[in-house]
MIFI-108677 format. One record per residue (C-alpha): z, x, y. Coordinates in steps of 0.05 Angstrom, whole numbers, padded with zeros to 5 digits, always signed. Each point is the difference from the previous one (the first is absolute). Layout:
ZXY/...
END
This chain:
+00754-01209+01013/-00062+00004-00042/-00020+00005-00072/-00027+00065-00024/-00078-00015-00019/-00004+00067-00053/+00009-00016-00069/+00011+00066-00036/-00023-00001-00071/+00067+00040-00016/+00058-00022+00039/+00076+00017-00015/+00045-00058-00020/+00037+00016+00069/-00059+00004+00040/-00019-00063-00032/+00071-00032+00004/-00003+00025+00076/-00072-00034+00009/+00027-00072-00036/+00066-00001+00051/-00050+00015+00063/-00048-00054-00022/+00069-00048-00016/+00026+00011+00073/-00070-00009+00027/+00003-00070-00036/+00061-00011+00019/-00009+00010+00071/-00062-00045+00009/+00039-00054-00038/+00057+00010+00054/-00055-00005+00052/-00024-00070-00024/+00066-00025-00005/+00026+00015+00071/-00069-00008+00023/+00011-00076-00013/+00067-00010+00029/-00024+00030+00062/-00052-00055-00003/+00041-00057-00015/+00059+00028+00059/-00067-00001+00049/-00007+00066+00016/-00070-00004-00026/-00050-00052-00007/-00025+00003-00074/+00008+00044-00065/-00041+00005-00058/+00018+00059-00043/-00007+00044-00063/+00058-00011-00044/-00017+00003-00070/-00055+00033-00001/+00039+00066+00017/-00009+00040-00066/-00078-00015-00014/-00017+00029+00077/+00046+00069-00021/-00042+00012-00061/-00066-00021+00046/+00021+00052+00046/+00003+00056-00047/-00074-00008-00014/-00024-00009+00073/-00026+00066+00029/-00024+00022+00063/-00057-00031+00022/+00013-00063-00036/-00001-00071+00038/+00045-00054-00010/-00034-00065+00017/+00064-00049-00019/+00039-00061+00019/+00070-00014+00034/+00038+00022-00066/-00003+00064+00003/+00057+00040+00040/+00027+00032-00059/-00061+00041-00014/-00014+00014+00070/+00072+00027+00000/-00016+00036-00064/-00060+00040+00038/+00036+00012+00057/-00025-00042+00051/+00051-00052+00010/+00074+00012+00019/+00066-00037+00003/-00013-00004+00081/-00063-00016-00005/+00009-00045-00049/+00047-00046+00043/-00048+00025+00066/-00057-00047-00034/+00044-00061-00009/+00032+00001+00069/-00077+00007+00034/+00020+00067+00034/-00063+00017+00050/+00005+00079-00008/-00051+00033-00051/+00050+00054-00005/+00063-00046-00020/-00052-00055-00038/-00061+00044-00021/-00022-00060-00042/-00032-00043+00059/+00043+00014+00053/+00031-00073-00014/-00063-00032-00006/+00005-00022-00065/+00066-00032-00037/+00033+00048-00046/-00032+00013-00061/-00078+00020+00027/-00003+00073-00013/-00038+00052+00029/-00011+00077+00012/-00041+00030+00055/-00063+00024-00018/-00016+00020+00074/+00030+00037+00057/+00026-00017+00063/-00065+00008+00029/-00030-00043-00051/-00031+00056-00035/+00005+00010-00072/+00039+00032-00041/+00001+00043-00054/+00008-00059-00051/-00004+00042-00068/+00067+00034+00020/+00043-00060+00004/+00009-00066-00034/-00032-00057+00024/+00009-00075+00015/-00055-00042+00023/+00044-00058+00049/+00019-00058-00047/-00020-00071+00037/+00041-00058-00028/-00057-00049-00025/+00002-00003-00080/-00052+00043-00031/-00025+00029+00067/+00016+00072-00021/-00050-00010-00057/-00070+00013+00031/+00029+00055+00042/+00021+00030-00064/-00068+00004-00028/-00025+00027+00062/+00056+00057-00005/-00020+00012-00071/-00074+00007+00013/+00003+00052+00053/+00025+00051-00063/-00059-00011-00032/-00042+00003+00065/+00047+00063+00013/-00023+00022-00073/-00065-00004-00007/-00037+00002+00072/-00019+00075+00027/-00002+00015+00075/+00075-00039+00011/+00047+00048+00039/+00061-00021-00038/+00053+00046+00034/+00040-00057+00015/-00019-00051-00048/-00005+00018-00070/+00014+00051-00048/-00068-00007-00044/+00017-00085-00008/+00059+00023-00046/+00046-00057+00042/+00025-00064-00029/-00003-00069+00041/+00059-00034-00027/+00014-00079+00004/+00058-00052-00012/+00000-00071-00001/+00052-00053-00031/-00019-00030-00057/-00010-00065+00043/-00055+00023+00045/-00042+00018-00053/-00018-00073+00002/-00039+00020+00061/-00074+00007+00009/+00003+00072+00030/+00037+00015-00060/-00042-00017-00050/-00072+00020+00050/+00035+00069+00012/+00016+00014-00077/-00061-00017-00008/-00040+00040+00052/+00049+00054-00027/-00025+00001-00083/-00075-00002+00032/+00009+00057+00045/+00040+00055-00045/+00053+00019+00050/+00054+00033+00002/+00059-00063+00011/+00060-00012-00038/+00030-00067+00018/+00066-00020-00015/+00024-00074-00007/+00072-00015+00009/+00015-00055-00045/+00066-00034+00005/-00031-00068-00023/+00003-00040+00064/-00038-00006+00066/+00055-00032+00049/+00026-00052-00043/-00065-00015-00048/+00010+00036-00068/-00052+00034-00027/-00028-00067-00039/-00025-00028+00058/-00039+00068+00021/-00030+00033-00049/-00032-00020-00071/+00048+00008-00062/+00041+00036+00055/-00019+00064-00005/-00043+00041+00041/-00022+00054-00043/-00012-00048-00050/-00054-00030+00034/-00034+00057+00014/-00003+00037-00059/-00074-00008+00001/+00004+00054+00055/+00022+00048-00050/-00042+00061-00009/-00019+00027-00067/-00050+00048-00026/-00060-00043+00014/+00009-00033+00065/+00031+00028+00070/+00061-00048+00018/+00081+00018+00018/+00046+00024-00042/+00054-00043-00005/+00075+00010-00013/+00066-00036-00009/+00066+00016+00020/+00067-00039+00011/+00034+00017+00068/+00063+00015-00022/-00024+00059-00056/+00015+00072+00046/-00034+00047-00049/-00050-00048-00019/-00026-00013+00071/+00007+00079+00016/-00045+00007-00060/-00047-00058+00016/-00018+00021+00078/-00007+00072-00030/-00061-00021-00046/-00034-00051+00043/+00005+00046+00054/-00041+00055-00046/-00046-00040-00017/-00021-00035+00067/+00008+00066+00033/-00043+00047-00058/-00042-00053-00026/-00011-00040+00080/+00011-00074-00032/+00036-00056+00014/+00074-00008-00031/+00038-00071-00005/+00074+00014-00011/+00036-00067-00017/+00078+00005+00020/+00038-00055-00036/+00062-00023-00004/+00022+00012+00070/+00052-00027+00045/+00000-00026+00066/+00082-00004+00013/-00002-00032+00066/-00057-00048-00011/-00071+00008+00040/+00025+00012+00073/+00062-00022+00042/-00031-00066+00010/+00037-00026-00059/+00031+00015-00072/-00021+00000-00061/+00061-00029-00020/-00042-00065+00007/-00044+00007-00042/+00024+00038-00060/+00040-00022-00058/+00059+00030-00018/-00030+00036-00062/-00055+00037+00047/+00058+00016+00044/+00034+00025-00056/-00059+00041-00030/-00014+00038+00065/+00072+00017+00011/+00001+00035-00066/-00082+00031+00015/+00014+00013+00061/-00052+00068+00010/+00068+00040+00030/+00053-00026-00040/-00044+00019-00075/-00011+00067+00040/+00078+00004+00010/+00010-00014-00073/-00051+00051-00031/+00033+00046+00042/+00059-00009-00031/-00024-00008-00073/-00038+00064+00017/+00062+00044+00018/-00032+00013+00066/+00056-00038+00040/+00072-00032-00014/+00014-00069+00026/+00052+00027+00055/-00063+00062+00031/-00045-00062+00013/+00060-00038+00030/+00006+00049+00043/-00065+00017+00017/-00016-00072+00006/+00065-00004+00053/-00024+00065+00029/-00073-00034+00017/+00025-00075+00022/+00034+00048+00054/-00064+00037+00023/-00036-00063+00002/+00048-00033+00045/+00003+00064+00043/-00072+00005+00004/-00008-00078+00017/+00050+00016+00064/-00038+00058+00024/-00065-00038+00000/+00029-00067+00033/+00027+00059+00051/-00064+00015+00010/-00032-00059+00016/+00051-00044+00032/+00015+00061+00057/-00058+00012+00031/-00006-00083+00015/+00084+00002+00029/-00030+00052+00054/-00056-00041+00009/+00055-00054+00011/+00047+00035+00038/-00063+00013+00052/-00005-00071+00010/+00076-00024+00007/+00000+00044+00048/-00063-00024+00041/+00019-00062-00008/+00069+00007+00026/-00032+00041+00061/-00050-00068+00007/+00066-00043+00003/+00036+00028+00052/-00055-00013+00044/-00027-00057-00016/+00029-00078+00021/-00021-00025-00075/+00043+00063-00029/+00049-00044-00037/-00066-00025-00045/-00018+00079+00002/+00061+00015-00028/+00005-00040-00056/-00070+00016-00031/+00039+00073+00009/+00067-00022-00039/-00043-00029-00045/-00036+00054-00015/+00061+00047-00007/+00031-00051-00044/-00057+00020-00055/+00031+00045-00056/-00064+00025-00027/-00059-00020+00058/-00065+00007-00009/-00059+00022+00049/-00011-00074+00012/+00066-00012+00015/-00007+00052+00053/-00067-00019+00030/+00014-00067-00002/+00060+00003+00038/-00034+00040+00054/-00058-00044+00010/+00037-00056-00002/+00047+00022+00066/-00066+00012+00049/-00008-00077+00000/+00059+00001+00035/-00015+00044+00049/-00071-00011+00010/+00004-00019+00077/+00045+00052+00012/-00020+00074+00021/+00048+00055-00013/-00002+00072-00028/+00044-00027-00060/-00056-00044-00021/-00058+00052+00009/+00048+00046-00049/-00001-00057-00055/-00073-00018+00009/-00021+00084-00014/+00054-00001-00053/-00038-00054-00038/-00067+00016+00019/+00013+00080-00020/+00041-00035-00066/-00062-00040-00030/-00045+00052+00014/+00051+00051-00040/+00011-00052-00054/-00047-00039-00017/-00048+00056-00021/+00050+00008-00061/-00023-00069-00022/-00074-00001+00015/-00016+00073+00003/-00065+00029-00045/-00035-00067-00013/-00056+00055+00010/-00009+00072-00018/+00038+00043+00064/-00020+00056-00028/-00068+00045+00032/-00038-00028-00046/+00003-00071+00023/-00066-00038-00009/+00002-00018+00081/+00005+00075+00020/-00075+00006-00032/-00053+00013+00048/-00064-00038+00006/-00074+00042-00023/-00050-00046+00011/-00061+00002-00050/-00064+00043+00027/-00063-00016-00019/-00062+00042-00010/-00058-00014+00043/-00042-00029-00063/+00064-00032-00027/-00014-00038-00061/+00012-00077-00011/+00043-00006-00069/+00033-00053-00028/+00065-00006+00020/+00024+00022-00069/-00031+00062+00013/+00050+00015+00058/+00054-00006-00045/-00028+00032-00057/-00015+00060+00030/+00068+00002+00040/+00041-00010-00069/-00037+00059-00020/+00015+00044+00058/+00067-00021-00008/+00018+00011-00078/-00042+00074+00018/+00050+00018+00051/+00065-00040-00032/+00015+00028-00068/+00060-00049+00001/-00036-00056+00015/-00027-00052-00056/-00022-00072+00001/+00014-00051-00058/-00017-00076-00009/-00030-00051-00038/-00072+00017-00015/+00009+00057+00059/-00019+00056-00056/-00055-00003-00043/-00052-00046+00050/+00034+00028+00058/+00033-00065+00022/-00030-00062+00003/-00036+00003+00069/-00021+00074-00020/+00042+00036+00050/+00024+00056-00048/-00074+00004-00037/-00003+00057-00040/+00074+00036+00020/+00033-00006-00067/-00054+00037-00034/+00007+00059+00049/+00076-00004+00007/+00023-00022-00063/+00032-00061-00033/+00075+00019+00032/-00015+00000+00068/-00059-00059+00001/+00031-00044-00052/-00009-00075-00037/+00053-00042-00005/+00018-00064-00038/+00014-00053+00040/+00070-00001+00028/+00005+00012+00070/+00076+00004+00011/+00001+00059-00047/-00053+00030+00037/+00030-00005+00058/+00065+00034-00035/-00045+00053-00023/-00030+00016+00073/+00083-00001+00023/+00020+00039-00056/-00035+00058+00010/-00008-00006+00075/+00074+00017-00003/-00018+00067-00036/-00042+00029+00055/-00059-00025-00024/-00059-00046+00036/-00013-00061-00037/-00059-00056+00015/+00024-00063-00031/-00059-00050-00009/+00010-00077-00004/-00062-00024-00019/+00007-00064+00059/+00047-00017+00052/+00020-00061-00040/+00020+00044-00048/+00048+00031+00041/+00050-00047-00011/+00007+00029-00072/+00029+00057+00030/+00043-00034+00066/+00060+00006-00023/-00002+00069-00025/-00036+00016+00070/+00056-00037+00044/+00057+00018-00049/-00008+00074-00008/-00064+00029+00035/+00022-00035+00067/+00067+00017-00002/+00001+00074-00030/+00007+00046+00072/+00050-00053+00026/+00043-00018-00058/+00006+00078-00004/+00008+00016+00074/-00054+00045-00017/+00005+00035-00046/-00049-00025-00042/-00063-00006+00005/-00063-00040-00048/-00065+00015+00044/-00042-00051-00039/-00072-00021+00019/-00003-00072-00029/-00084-00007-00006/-00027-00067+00007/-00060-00059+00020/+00007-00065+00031/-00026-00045+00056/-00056-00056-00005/-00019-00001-00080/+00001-00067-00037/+00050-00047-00022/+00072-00007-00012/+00019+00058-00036/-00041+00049+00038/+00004-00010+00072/+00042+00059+00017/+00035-00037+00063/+00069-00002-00017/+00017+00052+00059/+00056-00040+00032/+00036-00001-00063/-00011+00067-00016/+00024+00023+00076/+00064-00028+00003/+00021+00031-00075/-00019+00069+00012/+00017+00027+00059/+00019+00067-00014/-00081+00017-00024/-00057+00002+00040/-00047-00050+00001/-00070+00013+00019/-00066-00038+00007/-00062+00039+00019/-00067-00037+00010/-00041+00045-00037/+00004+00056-00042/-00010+00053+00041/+00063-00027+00032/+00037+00001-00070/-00021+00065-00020/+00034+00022+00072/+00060-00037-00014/+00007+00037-00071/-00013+00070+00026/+00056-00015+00053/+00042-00022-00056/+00005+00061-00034/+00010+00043+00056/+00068-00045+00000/+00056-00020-00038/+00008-00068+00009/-00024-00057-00056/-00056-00052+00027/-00042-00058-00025/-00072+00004+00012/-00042-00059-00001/-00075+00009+00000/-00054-00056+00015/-00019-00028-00060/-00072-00016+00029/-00006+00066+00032/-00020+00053-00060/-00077-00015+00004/-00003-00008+00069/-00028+00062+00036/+00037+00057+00036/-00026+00061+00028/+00025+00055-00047/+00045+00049+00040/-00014+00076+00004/+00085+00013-00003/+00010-00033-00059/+00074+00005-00025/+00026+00024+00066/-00006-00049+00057/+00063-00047+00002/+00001-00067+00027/+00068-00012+00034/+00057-00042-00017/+00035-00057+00041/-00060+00004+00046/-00061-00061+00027/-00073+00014+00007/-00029-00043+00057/-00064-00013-00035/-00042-00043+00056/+00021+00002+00072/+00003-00066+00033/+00039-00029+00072/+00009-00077-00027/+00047+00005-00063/+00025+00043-00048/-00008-00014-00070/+00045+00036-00049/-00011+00008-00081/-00014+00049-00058/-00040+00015-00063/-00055-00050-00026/+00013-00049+00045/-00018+00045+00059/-00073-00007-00023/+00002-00076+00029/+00043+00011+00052/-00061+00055+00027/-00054-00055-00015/+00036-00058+00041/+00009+00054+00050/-00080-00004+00005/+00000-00071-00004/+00049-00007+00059/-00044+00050+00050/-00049-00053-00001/+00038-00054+00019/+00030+00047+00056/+00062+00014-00031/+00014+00078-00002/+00050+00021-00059/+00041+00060-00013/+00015+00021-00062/+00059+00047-00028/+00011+00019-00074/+00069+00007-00018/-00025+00053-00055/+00076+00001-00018/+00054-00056-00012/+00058+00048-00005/+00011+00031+00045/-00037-00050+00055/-00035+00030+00060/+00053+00044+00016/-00035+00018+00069/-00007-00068+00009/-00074+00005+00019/+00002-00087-00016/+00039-00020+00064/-00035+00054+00047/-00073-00033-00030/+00043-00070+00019/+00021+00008+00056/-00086+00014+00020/-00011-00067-00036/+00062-00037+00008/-00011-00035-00065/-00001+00015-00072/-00009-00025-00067/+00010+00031-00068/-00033-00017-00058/+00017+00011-00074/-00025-00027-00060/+00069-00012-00028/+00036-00071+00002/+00033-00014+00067/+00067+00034+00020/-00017+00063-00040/-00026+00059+00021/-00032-00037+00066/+00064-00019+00022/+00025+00060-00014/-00049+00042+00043/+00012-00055+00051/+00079+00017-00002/-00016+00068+00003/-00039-00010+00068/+00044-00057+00037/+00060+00033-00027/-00005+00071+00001/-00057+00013+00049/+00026-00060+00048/-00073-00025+00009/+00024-00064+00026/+00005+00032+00068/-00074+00000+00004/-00025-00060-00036/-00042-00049+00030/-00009-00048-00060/+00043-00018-00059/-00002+00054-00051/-00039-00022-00066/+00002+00023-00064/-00061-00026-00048/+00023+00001-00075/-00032-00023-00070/+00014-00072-00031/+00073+00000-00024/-00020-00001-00074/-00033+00057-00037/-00075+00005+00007/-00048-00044-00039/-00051+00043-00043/-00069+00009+00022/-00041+00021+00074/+00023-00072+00015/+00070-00002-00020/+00002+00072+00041/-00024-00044+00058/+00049-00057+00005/+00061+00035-00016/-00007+00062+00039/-00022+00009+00080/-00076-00005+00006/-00037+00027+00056/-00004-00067+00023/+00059-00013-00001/+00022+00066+00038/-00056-00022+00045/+00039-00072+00013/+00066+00022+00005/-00014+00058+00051/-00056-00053+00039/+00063-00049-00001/+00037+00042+00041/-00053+00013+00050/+00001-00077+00009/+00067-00001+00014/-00015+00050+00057/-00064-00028+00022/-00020-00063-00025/-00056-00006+00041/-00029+00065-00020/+00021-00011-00071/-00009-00081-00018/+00029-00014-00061/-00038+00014-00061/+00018-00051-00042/
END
């Protein structure tokens, strides 16, 4: 059931009357959803329920203005309308809540997400895209409040890009930027900062958003007086408005429970953001929320009986049910029995899906039972056997850990015992985990060709009178290759426009390609971040600068929430290929150190993160990048733009690989292990140590993730049989990452002659100045003492102690 999106401009009064009863049954049906939804919650067939009751009429008269080619970029209220386009159904509906792992049966997230986080598939099977201006779209919701925003812009912007850039092939993208990004947000999470940076970001850059905040005046339990000044959103930011003088939003109100009103209202914004390409604030008031925030509790709590009261009467549904009636367009008794009619189908369509997703598992179950009843015949503990398998039977409604638990559990009691019973069980759960638990950690990375590790390595050649350039040059150049051969790709950041960044990497590009595609922006990093995602998920090929590494953490959450998590929360079938641009390593002070790689490993696995040593290596790493369609953070040396590279004669096409070391100095004592700036040091000590007889190896990682995946460290260890790594962030970060990395996954230990070391910085941030570099980072002396102190431990007599 879906809403029909064509608004004739003369309709008959029983076409209309015929339109008003569809949209009335679509209502009611997503209202029936929420309200079984939650009893099968609270009866534990599923875990959690958060749903879109009253809200149901504003999303029909959304619907009618969303075209093809549009994006939704929303939040975890908004079934009704994705009902109302036709991409959610009854089954699928209840599919989401119950965590089903088929994409067919739950093409949401494959059960990934709780119900609620909506999504359509903007690639193919292959991981290809597809043709996105002939179907609806839905950017995958995340839960965090106010996460959808910068994404939003991002969405928005690519119209205009779409719009106004030549050379795009836009086959699959666009129809000449005429698509709409549309938002919603309750009225409580405008009290966000991505709220307020994003509408912001928005009024600046003229795009084509309409954002719609659901405003039932609470957030959980806290009424709108503790969120918002004079409790009112649009109030607030009326300033925004545009007007003949100055570019801004246009700005409308509309209470939630007004049908023709709201048709009307999502008609004209969407004209004018779609015509005009600017931003549109819709403010829905005077909503419901009939079953409270979520399943977690009622609302019943904290509402007087006068609110309860009030929304009983405002209900969104119920006012459409009694227009309906003053309007002649349905008696009392049709919508009884329509209303009986649909309570039926929702029930019916609840069964089918719990069919669906509790069968597959009682095969999976009656597998089991019956290995586990073969296992007890034979075995002298089969009375213990036996229970785990009554107990398992005894389950009504088992789950996969039920299952798998119970299997394991019974090969403890036969572990001394050899029989072809117990060989059967062991393959059954060994062939069952790898069968299953792809459907829970599947796609973390692109599976598709196109995957950033399927990318070949082209070294850099060099002509024989190769010139020595800055390293900035390098870059410079390379950008330039690549927005020559890339009409899709564009670069934005703070001051990364007009100077051409601040280290002079992109000198000169925004005069020759144009303010859109080499482009200032104010200082905000999560929203540029959510611009890079945004239109990375409509085919095109974004640079995202941060200015510094530090500033990076701006933009973590939107990076860990959504950019991380996009091909695996959508078993993929979405896709952002973002290149997130930035410096770091070895500058002064606190707030510009760029060293906070541990933190930054552990939050976003899902991206790439790379660390060349120079910027020949960076400008490999980029033109790798876009031959792939995976998102990655790239962190050039701070200190390394005016230090001299020879300037390559294959500029823009050699490719430095990913998830692959560079042994950089061969050496048969130990093997020292690092990347970027800090490299530099480790090279000098390496010196240092020859003289004193000490003969180092050392291996840049190049790439954090993926780490050495030919694990090249343990073969150079297990020449050395020792190693070290050194990083200039604080202690158990990145170092003892790498570290895990090699004892854990490359089993190193096996040929370790020493105790493996890792040599951080201080555990504080660093102190400003050449100095306060010095004692809070490694030094070469210190790399000198730690790696000496080792050699003493070998061979004190050919090593005395130092000091």
């Amino acid at each position: 059931m879906k809403t029909d999106p064509n608004i004739k401009t003369e309709i008959t009064f029983d076409d209309f009357k015929t339109e008003v009863l569809n949209d009335y049954k679509l209502a009611v049906t997503s209202r029936e959803c929420s309200l079984l939804g939650r009893r099968e919650v609270l009866t534990g067939k599923a875990k959690f329920g958060i749903f879109g009751d009253g809200k149901e009429v504003p999303q029909i008269a959304w619907a009618k203005a969303f075209k093809n080619g549009d994006f939704r970029s929303g939040y975890y209220r908004d079934q009704t309308f994705m009902m109302a386009i036709g991409e959610l159904t009854i089954e699928q509906f209840f599919a989401g809540l119950y965590a089903n792992t088929d994409l067919k049966e739950e093409p949401m997230s494959a059960g990934r997400q709780m119900g609620g986080h909506f999504a359509t598939h903007s690639l193919d099977e292959n991981g290809h895209w597809k043709n996105l201006t002939q179907q609806k779209n839905s950017s995958s919701d995340i839960s965090p409040t106010a996460g959808q925003m910068p994404r939003l812009l991002g969405l928005a912007q690519a119209s205009k890009i779409y719009r106004n850039v030549k050379g795009i092939d836009t086959t699959k993208f666009s129809d000449q930027g005429n698509e709409i990004a549309w938002g919603t947000i309750g009225n409580a999470s405008t009290s966000e900062g991505l709220f307020f940076e994003t509408i912001n970001a928005a009024g600046v850059l003229q795009v084509p958003m309409v954002i719609s905040i659901w405003d039932d005046e609470y957030g959980i339990s806290v009424h709108a007086k503790h969120q918002t000044t004079k409790e009112n959103i649009s109030e607030i930011l009326k300033g925004f408005q545009r007007d003949k003088n100055n570019k801004g939003y246009e700005i409308f109100r509309v209470n939630g429970w007004n049908y023709p009103e709201l048709i009307d209202t999502y008609q004209r914004a969407a004209q004018i953001s779609r015509k005009e390409h600017v931003p549109v604030m819709i403010h829905v008031q005077e909503l419901t929320q009939p079953q409270g925030h979520s399943t977690s509790g009622s609302h019943e709590r904290y509402k007087d009986e006068e609110r309860l009261a009030w929304e009983a009467e405002y209900d969104c549904n119920a006012q459409l049910r009694q227009w309906m009636i003053s309007n002649n367009i349905a008696t009392d008794d049709e919508l009884r029995t329509i209303e009986k009619e649909l309570k039926k189908a929702v029930r019916d369509g609840k069964k089918a899906a719990w069919a669906s997703f509790i069968n597959p598992i009682l095969n999976e179950r009656n597998q089991a039972v019956s290995l586990l009843e073969n296992l007890a015949t034979t075995s002298p503990n089969g009375v213990f056997i036996t229970k785990l398998k009554n107990d398992l039977v005894a389950i009504d409604e088992p789950l996969r850990r039920d299952i798998l638990s119970a299997a394991r559990k019974a090969l403890r009691y036969v572990v001394s015992e050899a029989s072809s019973e117990k060989i059967a069980l062991q393959n059954w759960i060994n062939n069952y985990i790898n069968a299953i638990q792809p459907k829970y950690s599947s796609h973390l990375h692109s599976a598709s060709d196109l995957n950033a590790l399927n990318q070949s390595e082209v070294l850099p050649t060099y002509d024989a009178n190769a010139e020595d350039v800055d390293g900035r040059v390098v870059l410079r150049e390379n950008f330039d290759a690549i927005f020559g051969n890339y009409p899709e790709a564009l670069i934005f950041g703070e001051d990364a426009g007009y100077i051409g960044d601040v280290n002079q990497g992109l000198e000169g590009l925004q005069e020759k390609y144009g303010e859109l595609r080499v482009s200032d922006t104010g200082i905000r990093e999560a929203t540029i971040m959510g611009q890079g995602i945004g239109m990375a998920m409509r085919g095109l090929r974004p640079i995202a600068e941060i200015q510094y590494l530090d500033y990076v953490m701006y933009a973590l959450q939107i990076m860990s929430d959504d950019l991380a998590t996009v091909q695996y929360r959508t078993k993929g079938r979405q896709k952002a290929p973002l290149i997130v641009r930035t410096r770091g390593h070895r500058l002064e002070g606190i707030w510009h150190s760029g060293s906070q790689m541990g933190g930054i490993l552990n939050l976003i696995r899902g991206i790439h993160v790379l660390v060349p040593r120079n910027m020949t290596k960076a400008a490999g790493f980029y033109n790798t990048l876009l031959e792939s369609d995976e998102p990655a953070l790239v962190v050039e040396c701070l200190n390394g733009y005016r230090l001299k590279e020879k300037m390559p004669s294959n500029i823009g096409e050699f490719k430095t690989p990913i998830g692959v070391v560079e042994t950089i100095r061969e050496g048969e004592d130990i093997t020292l292990v690092s990347y970027g700036s800090t490299l530099r040091l480790v090279e000098q000590a390496a010196k240092e140590l020859q003289e004193v007889g000490i003969d180092a190896e050392i291996i840049d990682v190049q790439s954090l993730l993926p780490f050495d995946l030919n694990h090249d460290i343990v073969k150079s260890i297990a020449k050395t049989n020792r190693v070290m790594v050194i990083d200039e962030d604080v202690k158990g970060g990145a170092s003892a990452y790498i570290l895990d990395q090699i004892l854990n996954e490359q089993n190193a230990f096996e040929y370790l002659d020493s105790q493996p070391k890792t040599l951080a910085a201080k555990p504080h941030r660093p102190a400003y100045g050449t100095d306060g570099d010095y004692f809070s980072k490694p030094s070469v002396e210190d790399i000198f003492e730690a790696v000496y102190g080792i050699m003493h431990e070998l061979s004190p007599i050919d090593f005395p102690k130092l000091r």
